[in-house]
N, C-alpha and C positions, 0 to 999 in steps of 0.2 A: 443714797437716792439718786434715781439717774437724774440726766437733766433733757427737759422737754425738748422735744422736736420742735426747730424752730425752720421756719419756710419763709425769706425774707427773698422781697425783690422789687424793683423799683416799683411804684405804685399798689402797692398791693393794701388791703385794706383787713383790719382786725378789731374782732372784738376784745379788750384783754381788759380783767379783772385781778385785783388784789387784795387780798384778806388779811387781818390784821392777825398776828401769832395768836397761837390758843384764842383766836376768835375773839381777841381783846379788841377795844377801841384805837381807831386809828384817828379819830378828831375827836379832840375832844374841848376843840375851844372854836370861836368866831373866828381868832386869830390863826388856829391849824388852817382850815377852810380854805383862810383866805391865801395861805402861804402854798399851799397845796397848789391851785390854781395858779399863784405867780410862775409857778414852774411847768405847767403845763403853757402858760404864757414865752418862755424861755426855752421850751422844746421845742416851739414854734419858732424861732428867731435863730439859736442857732443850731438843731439840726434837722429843720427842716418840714416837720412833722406837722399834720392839718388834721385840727381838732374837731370833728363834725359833733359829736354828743358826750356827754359826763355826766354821770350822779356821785356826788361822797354822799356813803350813807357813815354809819357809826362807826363799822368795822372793817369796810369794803368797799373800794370805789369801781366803776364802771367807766370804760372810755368806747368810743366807737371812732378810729383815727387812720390814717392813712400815710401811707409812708412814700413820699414820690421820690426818695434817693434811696431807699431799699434797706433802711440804716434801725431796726427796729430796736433789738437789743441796745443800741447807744440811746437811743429815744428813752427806753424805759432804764437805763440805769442813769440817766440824767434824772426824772423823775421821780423813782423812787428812792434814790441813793440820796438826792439830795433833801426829802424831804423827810429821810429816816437821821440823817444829818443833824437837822435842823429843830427833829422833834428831839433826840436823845438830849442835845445840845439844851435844850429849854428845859428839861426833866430832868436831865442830869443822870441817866441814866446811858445804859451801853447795850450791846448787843442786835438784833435783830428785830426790827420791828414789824415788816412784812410776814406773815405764813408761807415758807418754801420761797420757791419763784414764782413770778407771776404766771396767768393764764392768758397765753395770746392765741385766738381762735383766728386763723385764717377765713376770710370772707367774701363769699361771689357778690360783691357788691348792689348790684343790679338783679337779684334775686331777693336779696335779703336785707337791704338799706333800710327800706321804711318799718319793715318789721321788728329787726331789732332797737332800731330808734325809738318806736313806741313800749319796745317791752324795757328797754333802759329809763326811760321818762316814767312809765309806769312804778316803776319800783319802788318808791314813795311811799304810793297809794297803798299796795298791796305790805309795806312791810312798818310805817307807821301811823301815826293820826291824821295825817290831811287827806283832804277829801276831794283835792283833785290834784294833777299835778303840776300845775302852775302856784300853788301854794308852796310847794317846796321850794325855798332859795337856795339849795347846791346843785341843784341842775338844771342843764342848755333848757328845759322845757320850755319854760316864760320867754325865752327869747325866740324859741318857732310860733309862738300861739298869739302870745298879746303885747313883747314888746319890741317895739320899732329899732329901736339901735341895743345893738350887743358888742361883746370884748370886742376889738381888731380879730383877735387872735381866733374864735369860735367861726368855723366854717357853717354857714347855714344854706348855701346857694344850692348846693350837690344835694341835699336829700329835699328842699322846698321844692327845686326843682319839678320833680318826678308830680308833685301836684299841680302847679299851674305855673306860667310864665311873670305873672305878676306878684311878687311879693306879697303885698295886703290879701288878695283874694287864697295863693297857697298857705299861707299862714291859718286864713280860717279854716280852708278845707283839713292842713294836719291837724287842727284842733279834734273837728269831729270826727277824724279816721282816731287821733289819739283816747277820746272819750268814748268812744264807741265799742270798746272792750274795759272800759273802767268797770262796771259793776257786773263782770262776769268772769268766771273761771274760764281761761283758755290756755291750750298751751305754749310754750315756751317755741321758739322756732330755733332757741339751741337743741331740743330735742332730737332735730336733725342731724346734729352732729356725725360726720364720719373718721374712723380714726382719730377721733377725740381731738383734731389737730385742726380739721377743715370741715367748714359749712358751707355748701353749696348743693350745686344738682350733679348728676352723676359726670355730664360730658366736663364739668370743670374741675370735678374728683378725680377724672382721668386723666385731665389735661395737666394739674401739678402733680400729678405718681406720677406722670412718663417725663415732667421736665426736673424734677427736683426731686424725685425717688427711688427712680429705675438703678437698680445697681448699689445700691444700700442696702446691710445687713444689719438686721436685727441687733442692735450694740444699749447696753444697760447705760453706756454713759456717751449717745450716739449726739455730739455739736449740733449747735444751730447752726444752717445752711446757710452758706453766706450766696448775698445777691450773684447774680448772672453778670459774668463778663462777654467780652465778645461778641455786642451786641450790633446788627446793622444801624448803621443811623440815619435819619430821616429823607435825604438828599439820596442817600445808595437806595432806600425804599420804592423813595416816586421815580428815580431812573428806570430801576429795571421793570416795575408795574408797566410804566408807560410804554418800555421797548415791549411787551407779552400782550398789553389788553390795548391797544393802541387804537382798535377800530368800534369800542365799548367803556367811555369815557364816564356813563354814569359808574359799572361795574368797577371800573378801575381806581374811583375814588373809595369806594366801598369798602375796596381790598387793603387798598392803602391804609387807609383809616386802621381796620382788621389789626395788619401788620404792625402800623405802628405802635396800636396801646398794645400787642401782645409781646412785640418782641423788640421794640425801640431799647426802653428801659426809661422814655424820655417823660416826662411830669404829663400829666394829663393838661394841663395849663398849654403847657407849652404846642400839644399836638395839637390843640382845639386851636390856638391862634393862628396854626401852621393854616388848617381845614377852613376854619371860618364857623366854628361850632365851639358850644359849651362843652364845659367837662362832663357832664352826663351825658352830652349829644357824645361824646368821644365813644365811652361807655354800650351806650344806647347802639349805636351805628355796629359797634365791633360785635357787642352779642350777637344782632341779626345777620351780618354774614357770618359768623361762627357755628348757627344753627343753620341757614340755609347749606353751607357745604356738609351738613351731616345728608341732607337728602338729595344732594348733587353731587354723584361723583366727579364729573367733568370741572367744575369748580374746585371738588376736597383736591383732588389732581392738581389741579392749576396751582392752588395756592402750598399743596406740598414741595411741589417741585420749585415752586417761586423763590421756597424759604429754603431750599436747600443750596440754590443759588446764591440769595444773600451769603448765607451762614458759609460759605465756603470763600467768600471774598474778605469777611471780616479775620 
């Protein structure tokens, strides 16, 4: 069996799922659950990794995480290694506990954030007895809807965000976007899946073929891609921005922005405190000029030629 296409690189955001062999039970005690979780608690600490959503169901758990040092493969064999470790270890038994390798769906974040967050919270409801899903206790849901303080370690600011500025009020509004498809069939927004590898819209389907693709052959046992090197850094960015848009100062932060969540490599933390913006505003900011030079060429220009400046200095 080959092994999956993997597309890693500094902040890049994924769905990844893992099934338990022959669709057996992967928890099967309060104490798996809870052990399970200390180690997504310890992805976060040491390698980096920011946990936005989780479900453990019986057989398969769900994450929706992001990776700002571009490290995903270490992420998830911290993970699952050590809580296939830990389970054999308690059972006494050997072998493989996971189904294959995991599934890690590459993700346009700001497309598809809220979306998938509700159909991960949702999957309770749809696959056993509770009747909504803040009744389930293995997943982040309770802690976007009704409860005030959550782990350290569960990122909830990046997707409340995108509902309102104030905590308490976006917490209600995800409630009723989350209930609002409780008692109806809809579909999946993995549906959308491209190349089984990436979720997004077309221009950001095109944007990682031509940065992580271009020049790859078809291979039955074809590695996961490791992060991007030789990246400009944030000081070489706003230089030469500034020497090219000098006399268009809103334009030239726009661009900056742009540049740095695309090709810094640098945390989104870190760009926002550069900017004076949240990590969604990072996000947020880069999409809109990313779409505005699809119907400016005088800009796609500007910011091609920009980056090829960078890229020839680093």
């Amino acid at each position: 069996m080959g092994r999956p296409l993997r597309i890693e690189f500094p902040g890049a955001f994924y769905h990844v799922t893992s099934r338990g062999n022959e669709r057996k039970a992967v928890f099967k005690s309060l104490r798996d659950r809870e052990k399970f979780l200390s180690y997504l608690e310890s992805a976060t600490e040491r390698y980096g990794a920011v946990i936005h959503v989780y479900c453990l169901m019986g057989n398969h758990y769900h994450l929706l995480l992001e990776t700002p040092l571009g490290n995903l493969s270490r992420i998830m064999q911290h993970i699952n290694g050590a809580y296939t470790n830990y389970f054999n270890t308690k059972r006494e038994r050997s072998g493989h506990l996971f189904q294959g390798r995991y599934k890690a769906i590459l993700v346009e974040v700001d497309e598809y954030a809220k979306q998938l967050s509700r159909y991960i919270h949702l999957n309770p409801v749809r696959t056993t007895t509770v009747k909504t899903p803040e009744e389930y206790e293995w997943s982040s849901c309770r802690y976007y809807t009704v409860a005030r303080k959550a782990p350290d370690w569960l990122q909830r600011d990046f997707i409340l965000g995108y509902f309102h500025t104030k905590p308490a009020v976006a917490m209600k509004i995800y409630r009723s976007f989350v209930h609002s498809l409780m008692d109806q069939e809809y579909e999946s927004p993995l549906a959308e899946l491209s190349h089984s590898v990436i979720l997004g819209s077309r221009e950001f389907v095109d944007e990682i073929k031509d940065r992580f693709l271009r020049g790859k052959q078809p291979d039955r046992e074809l590695p996961a891609l490791r992060e991007m090197t030789n990246r400009p850094g944030l000081d070489n960015i706003e230089h030469v921005i500034d020497s090219v848009l000098q006399s268009d100062e809103k334009l030239a932060r726009q661009v900056k922005l742009y540049l740095c969540h695309r090709y810094s490599g640098k945390r989104l933390r870190e760009i926002g405190e550069r900017f004076g913006v949240s990590e969604s505003g990072v996000t947020q900011a880069s999409r809109r000029i990313g779409i505005k030079q699809q119907n400016n060429k005088k800009l796609r220009k500007l910011i091609t030629n920009t980056l090829k400046q960078l890229l020839s200095n680093v």
